[in-house]
N, C-alpha and C positions, 0 to 999 in steps of 0.2 A: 650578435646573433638574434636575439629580440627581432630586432626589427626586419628582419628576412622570415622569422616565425609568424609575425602580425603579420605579415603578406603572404602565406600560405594558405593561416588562418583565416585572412577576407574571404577568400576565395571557397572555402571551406563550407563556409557558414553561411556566407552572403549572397552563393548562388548555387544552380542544381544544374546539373546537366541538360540536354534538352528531352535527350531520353525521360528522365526523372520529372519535367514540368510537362512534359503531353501526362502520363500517369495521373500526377494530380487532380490536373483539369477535368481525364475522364471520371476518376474519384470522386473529386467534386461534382461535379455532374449529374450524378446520381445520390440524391438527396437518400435513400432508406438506408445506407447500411451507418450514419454519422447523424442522421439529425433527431435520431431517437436513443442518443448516448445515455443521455443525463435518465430518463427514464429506467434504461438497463440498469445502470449501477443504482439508480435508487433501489430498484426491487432488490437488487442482489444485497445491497446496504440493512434495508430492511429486513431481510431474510436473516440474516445473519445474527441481526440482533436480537430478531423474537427468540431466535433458538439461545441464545448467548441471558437471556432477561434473568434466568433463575442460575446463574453462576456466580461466584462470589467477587464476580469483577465487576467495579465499577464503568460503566457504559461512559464514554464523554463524547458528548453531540461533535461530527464532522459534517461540513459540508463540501461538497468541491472537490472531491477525493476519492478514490476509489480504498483507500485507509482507513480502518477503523482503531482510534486509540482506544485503549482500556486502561483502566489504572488498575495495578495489585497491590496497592498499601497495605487489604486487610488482609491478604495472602499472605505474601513475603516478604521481606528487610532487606533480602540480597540486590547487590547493583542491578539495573536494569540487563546488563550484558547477560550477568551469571544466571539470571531468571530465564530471559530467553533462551540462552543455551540448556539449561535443564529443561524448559519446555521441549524442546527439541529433541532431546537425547531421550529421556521418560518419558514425555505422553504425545510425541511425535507430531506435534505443531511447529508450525515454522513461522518465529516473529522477529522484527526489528526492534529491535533496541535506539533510540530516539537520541539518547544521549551519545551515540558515535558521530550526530551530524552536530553539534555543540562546539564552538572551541573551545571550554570548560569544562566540555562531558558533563554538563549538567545531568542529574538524574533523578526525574522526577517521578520515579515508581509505576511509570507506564512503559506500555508498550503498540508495535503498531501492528495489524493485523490486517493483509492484504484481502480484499472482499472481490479483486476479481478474478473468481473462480467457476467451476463449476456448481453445480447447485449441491448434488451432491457430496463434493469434498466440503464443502462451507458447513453443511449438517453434520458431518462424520467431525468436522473438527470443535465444533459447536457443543458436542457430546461427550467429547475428552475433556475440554475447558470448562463444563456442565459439572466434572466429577472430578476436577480438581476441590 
């Protein structure tokens, strides 16, 4: 069965319809709405973090990402999972837990924290994580 899967999957992955490659081409095309990406998510990266500077979380440099990791070592002990989930539930932020992509679940007292948002939810949350 494999190998009738791998022949599904070429097809899948390896081409687009023609429908789907006129799109791109016009997408492509037009240089403003893609070639000032990197720019966006910086502000929004940077945004985020000025407001996040006076929280008791560790800041750790990302680049390349639209992900911001934080570490809560001097916070909490609890697994990466269970911290996130009580972020969630109490102070109504919503993070990943890093150690579910591991095949060891390593857990290294971080978490990851999505930056592409609005400007205003990035401050409202900024503010909760501010008064943990």
């Amino acid at each position: 069965m494999t190998e009738e899967f791998r022949k599904i999957h070429q097809y899948l992955t390896f081409s687009s319809n023609t429908a789907v490659q006129y799109a791109y081409a016009a997408f492509l095309g037009k240089e403003a709405p893609y070639v000032d990406l990197a720019s966006f998510y910086q502000r929004k990266r940077d945004l985020f973090v000025s407001k996040i500077k006076s929280s008791r979380f560790n800041i750790i440099p990302c680049h390349g990402s639209y992900f911001q990791l934080l570490d809560y070592s001097g916070i909490s002990d609890l697994p990466d999972t269970k911290f996130s989930k009580k972020l969630t539930i109490e102070h109504k932020v919503a993070s990943i837990p890093p150690s579910v992509f591991y095949k060891n679940r390593d857990d290294h007292k971080v978490l990851r924290f999505c930056f592409a948002k609005q400007d205003k939810t990035l401050e409202a949350a900024a503010i909760k994580l501010c008064a943990i």
